[in-house]
LODO-119875 format. One record per residue (C-alpha): z, x, y; residue in one letter. Coordinates in pm, whole numbers, plus 50000, padded with zeros to 5 digits. Layout:
// residues N
ZXYa ...
***
This chain:
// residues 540
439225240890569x 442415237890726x 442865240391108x 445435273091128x 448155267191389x 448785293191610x 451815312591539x 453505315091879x 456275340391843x 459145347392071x 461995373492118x 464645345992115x 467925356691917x 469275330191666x 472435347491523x 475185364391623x 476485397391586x 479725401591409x 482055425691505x 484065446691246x 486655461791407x 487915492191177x 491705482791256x 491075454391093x 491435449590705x 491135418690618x 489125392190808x 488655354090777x 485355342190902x 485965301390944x 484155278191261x 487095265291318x 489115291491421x 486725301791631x 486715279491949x 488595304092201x 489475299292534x 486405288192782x 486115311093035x 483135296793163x 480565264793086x 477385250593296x 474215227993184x 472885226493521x 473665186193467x 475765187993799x 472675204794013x 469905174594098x 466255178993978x 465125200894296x 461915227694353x 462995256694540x 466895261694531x 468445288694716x 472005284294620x 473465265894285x 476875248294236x 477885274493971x 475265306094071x 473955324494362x 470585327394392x 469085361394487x 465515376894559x 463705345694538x 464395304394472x 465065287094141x 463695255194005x 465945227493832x 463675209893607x 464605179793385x 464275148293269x 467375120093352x 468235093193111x 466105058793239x 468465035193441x 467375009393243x 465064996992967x 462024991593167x 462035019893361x 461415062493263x 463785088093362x 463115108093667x 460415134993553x 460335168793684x 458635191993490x 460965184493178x 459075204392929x 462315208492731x 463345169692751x 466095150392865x 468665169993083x 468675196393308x 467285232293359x 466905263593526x 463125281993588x 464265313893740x 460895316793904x 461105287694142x 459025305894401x 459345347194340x 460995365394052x 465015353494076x 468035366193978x 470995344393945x 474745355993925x 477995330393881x 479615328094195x 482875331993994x 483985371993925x 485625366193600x 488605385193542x 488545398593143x 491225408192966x 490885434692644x 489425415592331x 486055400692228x 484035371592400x 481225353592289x 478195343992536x 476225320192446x 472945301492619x 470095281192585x 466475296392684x 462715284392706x 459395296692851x 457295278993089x 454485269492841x 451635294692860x 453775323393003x 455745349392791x 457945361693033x 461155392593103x 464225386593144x 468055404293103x 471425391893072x 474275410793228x 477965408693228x 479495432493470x 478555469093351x 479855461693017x 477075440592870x 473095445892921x 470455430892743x 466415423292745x 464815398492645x 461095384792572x 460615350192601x 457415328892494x 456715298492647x 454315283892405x 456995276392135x 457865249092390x 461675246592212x 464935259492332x 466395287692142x 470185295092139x 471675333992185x 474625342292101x 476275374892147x 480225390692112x 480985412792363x 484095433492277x 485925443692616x 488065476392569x 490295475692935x 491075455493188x 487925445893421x 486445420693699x 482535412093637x 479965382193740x 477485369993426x 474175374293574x 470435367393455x 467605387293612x 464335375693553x 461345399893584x 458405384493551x 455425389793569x 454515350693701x 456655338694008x 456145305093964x 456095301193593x 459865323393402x 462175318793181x 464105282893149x 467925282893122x 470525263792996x 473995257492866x 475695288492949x 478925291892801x 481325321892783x 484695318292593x 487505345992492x 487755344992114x 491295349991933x 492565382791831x 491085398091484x 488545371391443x 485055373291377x 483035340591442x 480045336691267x 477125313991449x 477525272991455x 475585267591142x 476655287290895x 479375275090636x 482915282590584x 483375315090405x 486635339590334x 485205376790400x 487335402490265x 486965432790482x 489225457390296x 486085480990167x 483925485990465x 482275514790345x 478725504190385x 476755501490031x 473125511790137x 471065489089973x 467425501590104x 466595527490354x 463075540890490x 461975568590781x 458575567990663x 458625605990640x 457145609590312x 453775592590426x 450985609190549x 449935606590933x 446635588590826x 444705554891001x 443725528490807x 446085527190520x 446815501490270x 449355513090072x 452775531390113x 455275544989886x 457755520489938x 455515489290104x 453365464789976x 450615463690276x 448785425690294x 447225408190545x 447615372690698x 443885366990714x 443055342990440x 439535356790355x 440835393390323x 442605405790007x 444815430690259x 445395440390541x 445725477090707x 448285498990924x 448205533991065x 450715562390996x 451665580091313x 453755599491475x 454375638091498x 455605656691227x 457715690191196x 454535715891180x 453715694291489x 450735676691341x 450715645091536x 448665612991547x 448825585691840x 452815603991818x 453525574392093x 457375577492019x 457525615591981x 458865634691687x 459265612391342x 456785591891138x 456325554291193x 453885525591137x 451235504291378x 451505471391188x 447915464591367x 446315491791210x 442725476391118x 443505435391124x 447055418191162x 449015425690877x 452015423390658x 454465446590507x 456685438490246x 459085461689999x 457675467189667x 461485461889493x 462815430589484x 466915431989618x 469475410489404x 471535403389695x 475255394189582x 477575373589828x 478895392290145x 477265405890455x 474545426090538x 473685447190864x 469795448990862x 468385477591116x 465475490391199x 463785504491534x 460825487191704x 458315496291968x 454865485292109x 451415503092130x 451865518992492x 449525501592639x 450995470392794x 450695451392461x 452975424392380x 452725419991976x 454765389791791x 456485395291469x 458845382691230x 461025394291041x 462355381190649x 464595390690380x 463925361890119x 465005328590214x 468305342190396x 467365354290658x 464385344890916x 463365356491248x 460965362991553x 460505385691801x 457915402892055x 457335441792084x 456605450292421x 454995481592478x 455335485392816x 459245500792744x 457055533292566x 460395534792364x 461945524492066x 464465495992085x 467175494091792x 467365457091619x 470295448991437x 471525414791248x 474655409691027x 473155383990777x 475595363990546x 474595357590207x 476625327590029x 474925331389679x 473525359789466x 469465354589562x 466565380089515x 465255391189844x 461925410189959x 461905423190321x 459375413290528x 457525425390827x 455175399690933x 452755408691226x 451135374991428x 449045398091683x 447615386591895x 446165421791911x 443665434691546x 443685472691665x 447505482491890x 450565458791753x 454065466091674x 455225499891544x 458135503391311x 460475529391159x 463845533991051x 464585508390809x 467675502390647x 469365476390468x 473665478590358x 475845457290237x 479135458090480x 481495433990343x 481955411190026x 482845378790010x 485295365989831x 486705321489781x 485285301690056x 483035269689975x 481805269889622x 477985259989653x 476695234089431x 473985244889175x 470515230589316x 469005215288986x 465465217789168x 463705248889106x 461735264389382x 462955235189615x 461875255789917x 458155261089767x 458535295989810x 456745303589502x 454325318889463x 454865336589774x 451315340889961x 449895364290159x 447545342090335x 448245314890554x 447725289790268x 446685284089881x 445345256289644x 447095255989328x 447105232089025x 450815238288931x 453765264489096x 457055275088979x 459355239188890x 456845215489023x 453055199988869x 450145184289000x 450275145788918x 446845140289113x 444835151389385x 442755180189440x 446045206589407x 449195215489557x 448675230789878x 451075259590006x 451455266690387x 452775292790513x 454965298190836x 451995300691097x 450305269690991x 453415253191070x 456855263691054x 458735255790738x 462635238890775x 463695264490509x 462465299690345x 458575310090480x 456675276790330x 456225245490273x 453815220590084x 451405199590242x 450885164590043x 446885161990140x 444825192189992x 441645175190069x 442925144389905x 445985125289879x 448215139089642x 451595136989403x 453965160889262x 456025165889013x 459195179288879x 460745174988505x 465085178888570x 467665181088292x 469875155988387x 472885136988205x 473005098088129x 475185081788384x 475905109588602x 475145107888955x 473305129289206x 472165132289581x 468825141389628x 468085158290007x 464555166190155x 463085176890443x 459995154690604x 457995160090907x 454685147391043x 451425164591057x 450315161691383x 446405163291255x 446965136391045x 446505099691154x 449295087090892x 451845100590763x 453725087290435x 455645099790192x 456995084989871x 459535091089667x 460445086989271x 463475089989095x 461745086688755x 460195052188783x 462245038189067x 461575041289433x 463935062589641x 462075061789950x 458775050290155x 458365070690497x 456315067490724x 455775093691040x 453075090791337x 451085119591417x 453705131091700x 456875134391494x 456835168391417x 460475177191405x 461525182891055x 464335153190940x 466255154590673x 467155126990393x 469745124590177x 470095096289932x 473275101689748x 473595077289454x 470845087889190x 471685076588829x 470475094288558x 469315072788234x 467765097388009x 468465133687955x 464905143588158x 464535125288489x 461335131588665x 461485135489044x 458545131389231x 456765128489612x 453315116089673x 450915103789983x 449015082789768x 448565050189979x 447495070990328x 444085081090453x 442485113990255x 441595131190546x 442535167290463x 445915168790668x 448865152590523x 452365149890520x 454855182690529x 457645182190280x 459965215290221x 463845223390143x 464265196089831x 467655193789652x 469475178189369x 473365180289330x 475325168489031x 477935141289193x 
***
């Protein structure tokens, strides 16, 4: 049996939010008109490794001390890098609790003309700590944050702040706790002005034209939960497939609560209105029952999450298909709803469920959910035409599971060639470079898979794949076929664990059916193998 990684969530924020502006009625969305002018940059490379600062070259340091951890480059071959409590790497850091709970604030008052600016910055945890924290500009911007340490990798946030008049403010992050010695770990803080009537979408996402002339939002899915029941254990609801991540349990349960107009209530936490405990009998799952054909533009997912009021912090994530992807903690010490929205770009027309995916740690109080809703806000229209991936079910996202992980002899696209099966893992074993899973090329023995492609004598094509290490493994390899000739032998140790991605770009096709194929064969069986996900073939 597999040894199930824990699924350590965190509240960081990986996209930004997308402002339309009604004035506005047409809008291109294009990186490179998006630069702006810099209002404001630091990476804490200019402050030396030091415990216990007072005072920063950029910041002032209030209530307590800060910490600037790091790693420096080695001065030469034979020597390390100064050390000092570099969880994050090479370069340097901020732990806002060097010694107390601190708040920082530039030492700058930047002067901000109307028009929208973008904030962006890098933040950790100290590993082992899930810590509060909120970023401030002036009184115009305000917003909290959950950060878990365990994840032990920097996430980015980025935010557009639209500024109506004329004002003066500082940028300011306020940690608040709990630990004093262990917070929240800063770095590369940058805020820029962006130019007039643009809206910049974040660093990795394509080029793409969005024509803003019909902004009347197209509601695609909506849910209050007022049609259910206030009942405990429950696992089904009218619009909701209810499922659980346990692997031994064929589903999962939540509770309806709330308080309802005849002022019936049940656990009514959050006052008046129906909503669901997603820990309502075991950690479990939600997803919608219909299936969305998404076509290319923009969405605006919303929906309003709390915690069980009783100092619970509960991890979840949040899906819609293979688009979109993202975690967050509920902390139920706020004893109010907090409002989550994300503007989520969609390049090609895809088939989406949404997702509600509860990681606990708590069985009996976890996150509570209502007001759902899903619209479409703008279409898109030109941009980059995307190339037809000839693989199907690249990602491995068929068929989707419920548990944690499955054996099967053949999925959607792909066949077992040999081994025991093809082994599906889903995002809490380990997390997956695209989509919610990935396959793992050792299901209790070494193993090789399959695909059959239609392909056209003497045409080229790039293959790309994703390969990372299994850290329970003691080898990793990985083989790869373009019908009888070899693309690729790879070989990982145990600690490279970072997905990396190959392309090979020169494929030729000498028969009408090539046969593409990835196998482990010539490692140790030893029921952990090598993690493979996000494979692609393009026509040249």
């Amino acid at each position: 049996m597999k040894q199930i990684l824990s699924w350590l969530m965190s509240a960081l924020l990986t996209f930004s939010c997308w402002n339309f502006m009604p004035s506005v009625t047409s809008v291109a969305i294009a990186a490179t008109n998006c630069s702006g002018t810099v209002i404001f940059e630091d990476s804490f490379d200019e402050d030396p490794l030091k415990l216990g600062n007072s005072s920063l070259t950029n910041w002032d340091v209030e209530k307590a001390i800060a910490d600037i951890q790091g790693q420096d480059e080695p001065k030469d071959a034979n020597q390390n890098g100064y050390n000092l409590y570099g969880y994050y790497g090479l370069g340097h850091y901020l732990d806002l609790s060097g010694g107390g709970i601190s708040t920082i604030n530039t030492k700058r008052t930047f002067i901000l003309t109307p028009g929208t600016y973008q904030l962006s910055f890098e933040i950790g945890g100290s590993p082992g700590y899930i810590s509060r924290y909120a970023v401030e500009v002036g009184n115009i911007f305000h917003e909290d944050f959950l950060v878990d340490g365990d994840d032990r990798i920097f996430s980015t946030i980025s935010r557009q702040i639209k500024v109506d008049t004329d004002t003066n403010a500082w940028l300011s992050f306020i940690n608040y706790g709990p630990d004093g010695t262990f917070g929240p770990i800063l770095n590369k803080v940058s805020f820029n002005k962006l130019p007039d009537s643009s809206i910049c979408p974040p660093p990795n996402q394509s080029n793409l034209c969005c024509d803003t002339t019909s902004v009347e939002p197209e509601v695609i899915f909506k849910e209050t939960f007022d049609q259910e029941p206030l009942k405990l254990t429950v696992n089904n609801l009218a619009n909701w497939k209810v499922g659980s991540l346990k692997v031994s349990s064929n589903g999962g349960f939540i509770d309806i609560l709330g308080q309802k107009e005849d002022s019936t209530s049940l656990y009514d936490y959050y006052g008046p209105g129906t909503y669901i405990d997603l820990s309502g009998g075991g950690i479990s799952t939600i997803s919608t029952k219909e299936k969305f054909t998404l076509t290319p533009g923009i969405y605006e997912l919303s929906f309003e999450m709390g915690g069980t009021p009783k100092s619970y912090l509960s991890r979840y994530t949040v899906q819609l298909g293979d688009v979109f992807d993202e975690k967050f903690i509920a902390d139920g010490q706020k004893e109010e709803f907090v409002t989550v929205k994300r503007q989520i770009k969609v390049e090609k027309e895809t088939n989406a469920w949404l997702s509600f995916i509860n990681y606990g740690p708590n069985a009996t109080y976890g996150p509570i959910l209502n007001q759902v809703s899903l619209s479409k806000i703008a279409t898109c229209n030109g941009g980059e035409v995307e190339k037809e991936n000839l693989v199907e079910n690249g990602s491995f996202e068929e068929p989707e599971l419920e548990g944690f992980y499955s054996f099967e002899q053949s999925i959607p696209g792909w066949e077992k060639v040999q081994g025991y099966a093809i082994e599906i893992n889903k995002r809490g074993i380990t997390a997956p470079k695209d989509g919610s899973q990935v396959v793992e090329l050792d299901s209790y023995s070494t193993t090789k898979i399959a695909q059959d492609i239609t392909t056209e004598v003497g045409k080229t094509y790039t293959l790309s794949f994703a390969f990372k290490a299994n850290p329970n493994a003691s080898e990793n390899k990985l083989n790869v076929y373009w019908g009888d000739t070899v693309v690729a032998n790879l070989n990982k140790t145990a600690t490279e664990t970072e997905w990396q991605t190959y392309t090979y770009d020169n494929l030729k096709a000498t028969s009408t059916t090539t046969t593409l194929s990835f196998d482990n064969l010539d490692e140790i069986s030893d029921a952990a193998g090598t993690y493979i996900d996000a494979v692609s073939l393009l026509e040249n």
